[in-house]
C-alpha positions as CSV (number, residue, x, y, z in Angstrom):
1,X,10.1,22.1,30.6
2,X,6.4,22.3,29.5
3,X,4.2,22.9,32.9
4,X,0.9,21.6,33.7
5,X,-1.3,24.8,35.0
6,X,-1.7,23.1,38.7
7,X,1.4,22.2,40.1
8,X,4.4,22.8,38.1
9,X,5.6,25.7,39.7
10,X,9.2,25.9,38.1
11,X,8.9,29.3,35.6
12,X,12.1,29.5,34.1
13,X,13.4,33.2,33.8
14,X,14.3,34.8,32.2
15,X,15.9,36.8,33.7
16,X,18.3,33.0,31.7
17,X,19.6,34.4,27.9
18,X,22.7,35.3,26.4
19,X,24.3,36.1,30.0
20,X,21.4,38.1,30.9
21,X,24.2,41.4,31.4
22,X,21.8,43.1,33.8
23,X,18.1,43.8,34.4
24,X,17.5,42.4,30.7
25,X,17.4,38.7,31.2
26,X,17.2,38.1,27.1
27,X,18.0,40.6,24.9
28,X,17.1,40.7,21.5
29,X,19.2,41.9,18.7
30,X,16.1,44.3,17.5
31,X,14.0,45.7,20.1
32,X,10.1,44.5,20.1
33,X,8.9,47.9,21.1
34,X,5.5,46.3,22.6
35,X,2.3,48.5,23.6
36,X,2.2,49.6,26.9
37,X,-0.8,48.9,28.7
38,X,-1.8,52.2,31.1
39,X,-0.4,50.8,34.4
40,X,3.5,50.5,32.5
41,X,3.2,53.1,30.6
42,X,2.2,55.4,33.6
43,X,5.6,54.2,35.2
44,X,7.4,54.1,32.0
45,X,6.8,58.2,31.6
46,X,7.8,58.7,35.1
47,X,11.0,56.4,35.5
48,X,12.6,57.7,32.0
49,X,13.7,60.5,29.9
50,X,13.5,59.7,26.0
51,X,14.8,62.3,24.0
52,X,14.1,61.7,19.8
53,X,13.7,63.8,17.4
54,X,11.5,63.6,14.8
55,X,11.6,65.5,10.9
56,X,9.1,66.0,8.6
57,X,10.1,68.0,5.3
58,X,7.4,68.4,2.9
59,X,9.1,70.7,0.6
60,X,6.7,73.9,-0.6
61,X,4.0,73.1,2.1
62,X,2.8,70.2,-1.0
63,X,-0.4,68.5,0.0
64,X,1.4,65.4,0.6
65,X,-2.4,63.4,-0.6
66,X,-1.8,64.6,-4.1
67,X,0.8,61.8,-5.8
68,X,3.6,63.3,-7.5
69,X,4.4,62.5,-10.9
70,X,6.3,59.2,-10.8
71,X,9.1,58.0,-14.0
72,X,8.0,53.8,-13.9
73,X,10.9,53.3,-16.1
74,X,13.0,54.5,-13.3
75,X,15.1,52.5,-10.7
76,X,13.3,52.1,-7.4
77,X,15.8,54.6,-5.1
78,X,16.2,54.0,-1.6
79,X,16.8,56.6,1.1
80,X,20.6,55.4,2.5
81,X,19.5,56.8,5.8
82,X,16.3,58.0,7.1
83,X,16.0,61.9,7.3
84,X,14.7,61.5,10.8
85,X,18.0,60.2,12.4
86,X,20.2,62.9,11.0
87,X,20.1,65.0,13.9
88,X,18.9,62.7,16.3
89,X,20.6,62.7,19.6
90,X,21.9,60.0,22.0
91,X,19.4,58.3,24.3
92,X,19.2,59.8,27.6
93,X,17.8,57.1,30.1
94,X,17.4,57.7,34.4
95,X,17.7,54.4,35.9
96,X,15.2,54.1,39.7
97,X,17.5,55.2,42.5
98,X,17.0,52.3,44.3
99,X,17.6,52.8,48.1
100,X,19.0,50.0,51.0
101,X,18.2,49.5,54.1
102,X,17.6,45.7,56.5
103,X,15.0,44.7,58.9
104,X,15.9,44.1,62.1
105,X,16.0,40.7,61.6
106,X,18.6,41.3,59.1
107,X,17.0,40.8,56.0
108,X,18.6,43.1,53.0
109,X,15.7,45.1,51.2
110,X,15.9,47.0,48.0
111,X,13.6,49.9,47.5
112,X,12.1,52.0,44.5
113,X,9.2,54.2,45.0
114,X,6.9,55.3,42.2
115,X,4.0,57.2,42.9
116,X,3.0,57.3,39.6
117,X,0.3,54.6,39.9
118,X,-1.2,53.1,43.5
119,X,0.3,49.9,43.2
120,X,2.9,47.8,45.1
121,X,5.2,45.1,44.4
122,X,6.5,43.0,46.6
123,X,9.0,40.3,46.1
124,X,10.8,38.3,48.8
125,X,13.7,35.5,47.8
126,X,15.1,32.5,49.6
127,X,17.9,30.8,48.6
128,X,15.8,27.8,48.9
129,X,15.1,26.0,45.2
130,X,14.9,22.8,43.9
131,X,19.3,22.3,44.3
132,X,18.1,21.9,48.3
133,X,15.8,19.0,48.0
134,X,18.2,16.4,48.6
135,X,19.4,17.8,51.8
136,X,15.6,17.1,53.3
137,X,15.8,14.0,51.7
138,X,17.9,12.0,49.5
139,X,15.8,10.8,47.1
140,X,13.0,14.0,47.6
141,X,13.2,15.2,44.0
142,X,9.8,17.5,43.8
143,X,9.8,19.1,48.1
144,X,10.3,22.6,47.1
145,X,8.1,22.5,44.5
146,X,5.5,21.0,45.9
147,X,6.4,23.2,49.2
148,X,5.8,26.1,47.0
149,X,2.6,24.7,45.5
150,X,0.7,24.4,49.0
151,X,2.1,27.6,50.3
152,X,-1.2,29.2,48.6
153,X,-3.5,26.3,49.8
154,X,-4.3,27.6,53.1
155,X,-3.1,28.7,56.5
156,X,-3.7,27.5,60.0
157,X,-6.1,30.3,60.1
158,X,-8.1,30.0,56.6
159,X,-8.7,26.8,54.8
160,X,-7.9,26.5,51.1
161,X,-11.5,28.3,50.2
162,X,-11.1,30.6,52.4
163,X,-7.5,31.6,52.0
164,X,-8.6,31.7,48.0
165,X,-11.9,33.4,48.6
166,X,-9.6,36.4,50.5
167,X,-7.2,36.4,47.8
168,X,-9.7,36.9,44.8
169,X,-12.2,39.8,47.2
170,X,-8.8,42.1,47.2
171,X,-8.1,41.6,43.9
172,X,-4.4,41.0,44.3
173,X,-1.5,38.7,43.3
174,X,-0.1,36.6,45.5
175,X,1.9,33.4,44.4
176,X,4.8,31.5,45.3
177,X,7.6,29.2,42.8
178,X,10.1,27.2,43.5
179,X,13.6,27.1,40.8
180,X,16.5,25.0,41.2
181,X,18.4,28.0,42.7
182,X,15.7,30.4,44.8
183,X,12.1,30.3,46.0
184,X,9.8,33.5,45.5
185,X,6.5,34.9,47.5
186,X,5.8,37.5,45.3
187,X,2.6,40.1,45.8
188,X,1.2,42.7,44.1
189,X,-1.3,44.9,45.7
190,X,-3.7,48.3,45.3
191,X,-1.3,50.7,48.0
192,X,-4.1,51.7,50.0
193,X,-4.9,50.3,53.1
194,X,-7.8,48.9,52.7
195,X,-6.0,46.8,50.4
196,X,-2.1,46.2,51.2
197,X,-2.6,45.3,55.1
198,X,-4.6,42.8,54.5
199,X,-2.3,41.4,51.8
200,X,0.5,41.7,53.4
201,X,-1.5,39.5,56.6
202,X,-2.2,36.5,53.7
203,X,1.5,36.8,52.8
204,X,3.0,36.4,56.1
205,X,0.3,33.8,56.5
206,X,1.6,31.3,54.0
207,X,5.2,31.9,55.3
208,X,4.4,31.5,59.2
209,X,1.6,29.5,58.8
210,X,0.9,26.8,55.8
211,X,-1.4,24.2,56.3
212,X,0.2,22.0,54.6
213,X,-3.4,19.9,54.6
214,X,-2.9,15.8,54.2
215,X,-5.3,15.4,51.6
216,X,-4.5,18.4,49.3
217,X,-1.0,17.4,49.5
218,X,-2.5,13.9,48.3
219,X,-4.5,15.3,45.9
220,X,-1.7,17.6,44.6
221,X,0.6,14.3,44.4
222,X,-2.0,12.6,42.1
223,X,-2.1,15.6,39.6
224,X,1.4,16.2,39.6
225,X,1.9,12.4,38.3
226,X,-0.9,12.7,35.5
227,X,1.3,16.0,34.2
228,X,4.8,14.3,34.5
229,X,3.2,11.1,32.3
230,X,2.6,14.1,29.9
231,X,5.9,15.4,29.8
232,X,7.0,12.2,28.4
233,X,4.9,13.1,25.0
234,X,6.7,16.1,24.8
235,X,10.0,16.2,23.0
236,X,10.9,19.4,24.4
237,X,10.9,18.1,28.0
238,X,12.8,15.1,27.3
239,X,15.7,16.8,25.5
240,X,15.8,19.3,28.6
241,X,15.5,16.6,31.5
242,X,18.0,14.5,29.4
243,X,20.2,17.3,29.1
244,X,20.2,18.3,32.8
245,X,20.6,14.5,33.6
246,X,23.8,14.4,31.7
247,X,25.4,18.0,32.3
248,X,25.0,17.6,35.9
249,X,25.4,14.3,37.4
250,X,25.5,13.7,40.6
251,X,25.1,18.3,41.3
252,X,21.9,19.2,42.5
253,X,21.1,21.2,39.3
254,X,20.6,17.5,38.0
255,X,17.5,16.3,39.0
256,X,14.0,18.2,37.7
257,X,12.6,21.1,40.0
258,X,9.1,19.3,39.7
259,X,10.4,15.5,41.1
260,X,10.2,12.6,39.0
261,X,7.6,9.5,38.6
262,X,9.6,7.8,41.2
263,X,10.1,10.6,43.9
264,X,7.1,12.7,44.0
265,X,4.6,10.0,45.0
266,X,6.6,10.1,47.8
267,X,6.8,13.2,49.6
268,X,5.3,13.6,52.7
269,X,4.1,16.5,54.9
270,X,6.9,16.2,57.2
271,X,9.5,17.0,54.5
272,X,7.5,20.2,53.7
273,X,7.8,21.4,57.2
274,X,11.1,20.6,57.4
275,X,12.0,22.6,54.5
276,X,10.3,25.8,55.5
277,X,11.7,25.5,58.7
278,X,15.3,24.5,57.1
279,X,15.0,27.3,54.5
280,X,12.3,29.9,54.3
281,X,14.4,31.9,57.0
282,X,15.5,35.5,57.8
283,X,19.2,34.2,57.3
284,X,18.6,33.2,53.6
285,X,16.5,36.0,52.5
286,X,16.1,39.1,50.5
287,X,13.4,41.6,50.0
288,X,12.8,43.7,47.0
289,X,9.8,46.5,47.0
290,X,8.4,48.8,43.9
291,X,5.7,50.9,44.1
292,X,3.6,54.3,45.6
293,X,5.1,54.1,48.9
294,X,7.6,56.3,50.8
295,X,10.4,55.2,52.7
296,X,9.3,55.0,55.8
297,X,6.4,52.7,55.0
298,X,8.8,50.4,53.2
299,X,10.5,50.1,56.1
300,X,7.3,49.5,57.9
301,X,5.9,47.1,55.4
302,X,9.5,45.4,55.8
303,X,9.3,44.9,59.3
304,X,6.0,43.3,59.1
305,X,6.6,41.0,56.4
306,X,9.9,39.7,58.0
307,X,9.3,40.4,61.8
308,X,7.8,36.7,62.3
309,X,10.6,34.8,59.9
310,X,12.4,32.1,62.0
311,X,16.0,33.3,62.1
312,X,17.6,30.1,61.0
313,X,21.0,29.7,59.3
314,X,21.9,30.9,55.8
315,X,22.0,27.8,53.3
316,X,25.4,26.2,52.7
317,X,27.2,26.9,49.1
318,X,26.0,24.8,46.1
319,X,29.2,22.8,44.7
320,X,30.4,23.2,41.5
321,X,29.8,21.1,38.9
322,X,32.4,19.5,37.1
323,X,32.7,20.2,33.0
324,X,32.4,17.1,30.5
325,X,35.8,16.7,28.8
326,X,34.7,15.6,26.1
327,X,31.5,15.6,23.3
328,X,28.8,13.3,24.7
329,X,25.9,12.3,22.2
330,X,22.3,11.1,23.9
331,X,19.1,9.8,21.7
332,X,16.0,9.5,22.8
333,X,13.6,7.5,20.3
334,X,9.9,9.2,20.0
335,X,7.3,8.9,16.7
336,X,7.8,12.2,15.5
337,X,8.9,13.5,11.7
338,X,10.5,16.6,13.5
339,X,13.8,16.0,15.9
340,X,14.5,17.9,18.4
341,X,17.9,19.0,19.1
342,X,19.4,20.5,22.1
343,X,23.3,21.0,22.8
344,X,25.8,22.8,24.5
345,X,28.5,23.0,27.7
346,X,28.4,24.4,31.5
347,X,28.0,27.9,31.2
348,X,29.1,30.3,34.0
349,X,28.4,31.3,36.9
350,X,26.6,34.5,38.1
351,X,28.9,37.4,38.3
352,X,29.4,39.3,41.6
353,X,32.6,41.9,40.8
354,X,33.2,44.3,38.6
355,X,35.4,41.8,36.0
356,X,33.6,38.9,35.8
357,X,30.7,41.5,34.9
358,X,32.4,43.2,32.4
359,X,33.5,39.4,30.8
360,X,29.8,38.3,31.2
361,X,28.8,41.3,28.9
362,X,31.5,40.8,26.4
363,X,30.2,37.3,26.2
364,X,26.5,38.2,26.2
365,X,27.6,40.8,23.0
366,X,29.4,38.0,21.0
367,X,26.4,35.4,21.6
368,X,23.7,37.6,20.7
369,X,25.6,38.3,16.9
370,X,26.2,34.1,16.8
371,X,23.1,32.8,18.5
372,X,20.6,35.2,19.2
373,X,16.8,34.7,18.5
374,X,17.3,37.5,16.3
375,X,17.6,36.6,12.2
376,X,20.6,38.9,11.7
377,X,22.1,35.7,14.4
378,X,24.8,33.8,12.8
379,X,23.3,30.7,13.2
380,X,19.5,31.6,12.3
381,X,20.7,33.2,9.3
382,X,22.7,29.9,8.1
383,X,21.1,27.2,9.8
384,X,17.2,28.7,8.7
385,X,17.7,30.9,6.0
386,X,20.2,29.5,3.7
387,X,19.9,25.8,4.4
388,X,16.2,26.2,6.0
389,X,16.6,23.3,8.6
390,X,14.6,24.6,11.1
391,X,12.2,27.8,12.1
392,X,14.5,29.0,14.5
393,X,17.6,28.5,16.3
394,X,19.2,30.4,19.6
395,X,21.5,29.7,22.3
396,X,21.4,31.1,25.5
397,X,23.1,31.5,28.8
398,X,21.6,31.0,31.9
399,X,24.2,32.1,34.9
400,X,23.1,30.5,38.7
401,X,24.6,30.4,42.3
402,X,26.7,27.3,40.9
403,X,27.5,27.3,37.0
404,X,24.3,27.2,34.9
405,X,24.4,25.7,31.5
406,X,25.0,27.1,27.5
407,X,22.5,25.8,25.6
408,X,21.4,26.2,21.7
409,X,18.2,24.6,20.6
410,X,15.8,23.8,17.6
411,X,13.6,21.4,15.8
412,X,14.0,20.0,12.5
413,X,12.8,16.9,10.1
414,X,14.9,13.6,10.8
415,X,16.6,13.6,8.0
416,X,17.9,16.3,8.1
417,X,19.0,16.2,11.9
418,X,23.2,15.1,11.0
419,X,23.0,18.0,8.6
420,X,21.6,20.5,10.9
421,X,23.6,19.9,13.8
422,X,26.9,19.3,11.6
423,X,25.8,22.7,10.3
424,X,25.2,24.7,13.6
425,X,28.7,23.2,15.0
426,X,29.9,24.5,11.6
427,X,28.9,27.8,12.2
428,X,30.3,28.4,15.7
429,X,34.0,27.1,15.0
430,X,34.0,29.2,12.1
431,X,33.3,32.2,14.5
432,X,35.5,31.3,17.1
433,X,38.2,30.9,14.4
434,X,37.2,34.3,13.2
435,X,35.3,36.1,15.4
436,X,32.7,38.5,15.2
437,X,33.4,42.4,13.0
438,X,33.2,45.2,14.3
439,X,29.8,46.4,12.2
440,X,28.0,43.2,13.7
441,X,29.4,44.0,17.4
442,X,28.6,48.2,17.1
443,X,24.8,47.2,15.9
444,X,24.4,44.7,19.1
445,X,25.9,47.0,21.9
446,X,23.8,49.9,20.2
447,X,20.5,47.5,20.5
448,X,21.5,46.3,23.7
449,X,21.8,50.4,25.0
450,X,18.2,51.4,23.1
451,X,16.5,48.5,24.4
452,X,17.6,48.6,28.2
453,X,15.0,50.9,29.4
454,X,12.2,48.2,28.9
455,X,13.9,46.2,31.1
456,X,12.3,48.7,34.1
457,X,9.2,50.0,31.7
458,X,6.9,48.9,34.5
459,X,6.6,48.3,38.4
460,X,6.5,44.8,37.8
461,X,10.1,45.2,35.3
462,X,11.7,47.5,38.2
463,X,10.6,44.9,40.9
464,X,12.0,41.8,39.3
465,X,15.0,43.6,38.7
466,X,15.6,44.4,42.2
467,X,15.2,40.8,43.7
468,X,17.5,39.0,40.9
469,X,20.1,41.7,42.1
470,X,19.2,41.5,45.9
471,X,19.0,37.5,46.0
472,X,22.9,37.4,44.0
473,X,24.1,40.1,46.0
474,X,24.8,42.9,43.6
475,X,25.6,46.3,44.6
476,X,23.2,49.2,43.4
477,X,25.8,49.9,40.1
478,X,25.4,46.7,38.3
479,X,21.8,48.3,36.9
480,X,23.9,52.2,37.0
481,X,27.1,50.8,35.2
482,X,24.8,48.9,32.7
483,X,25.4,50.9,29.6
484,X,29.0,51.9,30.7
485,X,29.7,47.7,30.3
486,X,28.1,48.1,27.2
487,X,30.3,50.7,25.9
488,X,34.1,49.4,27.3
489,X,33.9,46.2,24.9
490,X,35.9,45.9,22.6
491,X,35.6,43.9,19.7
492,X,39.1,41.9,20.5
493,X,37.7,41.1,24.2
494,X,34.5,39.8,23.2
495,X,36.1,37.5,20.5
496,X,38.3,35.8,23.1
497,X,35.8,35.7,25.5
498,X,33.9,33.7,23.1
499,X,36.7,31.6,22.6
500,X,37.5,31.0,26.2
501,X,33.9,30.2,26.9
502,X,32.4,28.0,24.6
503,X,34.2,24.4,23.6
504,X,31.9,23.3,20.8
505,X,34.3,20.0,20.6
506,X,33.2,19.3,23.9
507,X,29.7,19.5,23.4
508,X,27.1,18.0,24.8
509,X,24.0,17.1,21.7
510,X,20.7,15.8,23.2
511,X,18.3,14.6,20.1
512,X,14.8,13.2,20.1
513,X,13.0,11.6,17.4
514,X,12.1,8.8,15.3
515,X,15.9,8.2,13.9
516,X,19.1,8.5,15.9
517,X,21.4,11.0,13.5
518,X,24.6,9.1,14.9
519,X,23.9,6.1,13.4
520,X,24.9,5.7,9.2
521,X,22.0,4.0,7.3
522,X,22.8,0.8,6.1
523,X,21.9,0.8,2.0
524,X,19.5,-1.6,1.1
525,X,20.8,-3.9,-1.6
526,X,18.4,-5.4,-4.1
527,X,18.2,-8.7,-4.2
């Protein structure tokens, strides 16, 4: 969903993603290997051990700047392998030893210390998004977005100036966001101090405290309605709302995380209060905390961050959502030469025990050699390179509390829209029918394996990894047993998987643009 910079507050992991199998919420089929700036690299040195081995053979001690003779009538040869990787060895990667402890008001903490670099993140989850909006109200669309949004526009004690003013002399990063299954207070501080006490005294501020001031909440309203009349000149947002619309129903995953037109104008200040009272409690939170601190001070830190958190009750389950039956086609007219296309199907759930895990890898495997954003993908290589519909196509799946949704997606002229979809549908029966080889699933699990490590390549990476495993309750080896999922699947399992999971025939296929693709053009007869 496109965002304006002021209010939407909905940032959408992530983490989502073939299944994202662990701390990686999207891999790639080839690593983007991406310069590290000082702070990440500094944490990158001390959280890992990379062994690689590097050859140089210059045969005779030749001054490799003097060219060698060359025979131009000669075939071009290729090397078959590169020299370097003969004797390479396998790579050797220490995962943070994350340690576990609760506050005494019985909020579950995750902890990695790095003392590499005096910085500290902090992250603290409630299970408080957007799916609980209609239990404030029934026709609230927008509260714990726009809960989330004044959560940083002043306490009781500070006004918005001031409460901003404090923020920018400490030079830190404090924010809150609302999604449709958690809402985050996330800070990131200098470790001294000087620094982190008074941070962590603004943070516990906007949780104990908001404001919630009358006319900023007006003024936020107003602002938020100019961005949603945007959304509707964007094709992207459309497709996705119209897609959520019709996947979901009546489930609280339906509705948009930001509101609508129709709701936002109007929430009131009472329904904010009553979800941070309802919600942003002990009972339905979870702490994770990276950084140059020992253990007892992330206890301490703990304590104070939680110590004034009303105690509340723990939010009820989300329902499940029911599947569609059967394929479900939705146009949306908009003057554009380009359509937009987005399909798919429920996806699954988040995984909590060791066999679901191990099916959510397979899956994320198979998906990455049929829809990954990668061009050795099934689909880009087909539906771009050899027909060239689009720029780029890629499916992903994005796992929640309650199921999340499968979705593939890309652009492409109107004309060609039939073609293209008929195309990609073509492409994904013909791989459930057959099924991935072995060469395409042994290069994926060996990308997947080298590319892990940048999934904790920085405090930030290590942090984020923490709370999405603290808020869906995983134990400490889902990040340990990463690479040991990786290497149990076997090319049978992850074909079934794939064939148990996705239902192409039952698809759902949003377009928007200028022609509907469903409907035959009549031939114009001349007269």
């Amino acid at each position: 969903m496109t965002q304006t910079p002021f209010l939407m507050k909905t940032k959408k992991p992530a983490l989502t993603s073939s299944i994202k199998p662990t701390a990686l919420t999207k891999p790639k089929f080839k690593p983007r290997f991406k310069q590290l700036s000082y702070l990440s690299a500094g944490v990158f040195l001390g959280m890992m051990t990379l062994t690689t081995i590097a050859q140089a053979d210059i045969a005779d001690g030749e001054d490799t700047r003097t060219p060698a003779a060359v025979d131009t009538s000669a075939p071009i040869a290729a090397l078959s392998k590169l020299s370097s990787l003969v004797d390479a060895k396998p790579l050797k990667v220490t995962v943070p030893k994350i340690q576990t402890f609760k506050t005494k008001a019985g909020v579950s903490v995750l902890f990695v210390p790095t003392t590499t670099l005096p910085i500290v993140d902090i992250d603290l989850r409630f299970n408080a998004g957007s799916a609980r909006d209609g239990s404030i109200s029934k026709s609230g669309f927008g509260i714990a977005n726009m809960t989330a949004t004044m959560l940083e526009q002043g306490s009781k004690r500070l006004d918005e100036n001031e409460f901003t003013r404090a923020v920018e002399t400490l030079g830190i990063n404090l924010s809150s966001s609302a999604y449709k299954d958690m809402f985050t207070v996330s800070l990131r501080s200098l470790s001294d101090d000087k620094h982190l006490l008074p941070a962590i005294d603004l943070m516990t501020q906007m949780l104990t405290e908001p404001s919630f001031d009358e006319q900023i909440l007006a003024r936020n309203k107003a602002r938020l309605l100019v961005g949603l009349q945007q959304q509707k000149q964007d094709p992207n947002s459309l497709a996705s709302i119209a897609f959520s619309k019709a996947l979901y129903g009546d489930h609280p995953y339906a509705h948009p995380s930001v509101g609508t037109l129709e709701t936002v104008p109007n929430i009131t200040r009472q329904q904010l209060i009553d979800f941070k009272n309802r919600y942003l409690v002990a009972a339905n939170a979870s702490l994770a905390m990276t950084g140059n601190l020992t253990l007892a001070q992330a206890k301490q830190l703990a304590e104070e961050i939680t110590a004034d958190l009303p105690a509340g009750q723990a939010a009820t389950i989300l329902p499940e959502p029911k599947p569609l039956t059967q394929s479900q086609h939705i146009h949306i007219p908009f003057p554009s030469t380009q359509t937009t296309v987005l399909m798919g199907q429920l996806g699954d759930k988040r995984a909590t025990d060791t066999q679901a895990q191990q099916k959510q890898t397979n899956f994320a495997v198979g998906n990455e050699v049929l829809a990954g954003g990668d061009f050795n993908a099934r689909l880009m290589t087909e539906i771009r390179q050899n027909l060239g519909y689009t720029y780029g196509i890629s499916g992903s799946m994005n796992p929640m509390l309650a199921r999340g949704p499968y979705q593939i997606g890309f652009s492409t002229r109107n004309d060609k829209a039939r073609a293209a979809i008929d195309a990609s549908l073509d492409v994904i029966n013909e791989t459930l029918d057959k099924g991935i080889t072995s060469d395409e699933m042994r290069l994926t699990t060996d990308n997947l394996k080298n590319s892990f490590p940048m999934g904790f390549a920085s405090n930030a990476g290590i942090n984020s990894l923490l709370g999405m495993m603290n808020f869906y309750q995983l134990p400490t080896s889902y990040l340990t047993n990463y690479v040991n999922r990786i290497e149990q699947v076997k090319l049978s399992e992850v074909n079934q998987t794939l064939r148990d999971t996705l239902k192409p025939d039952d698809f759902l296929i949003v377009t928007v643009g200028q022609d509907n693709p469903w409907e035959e053009k009549k031939s114009k007869k001349k007269p």
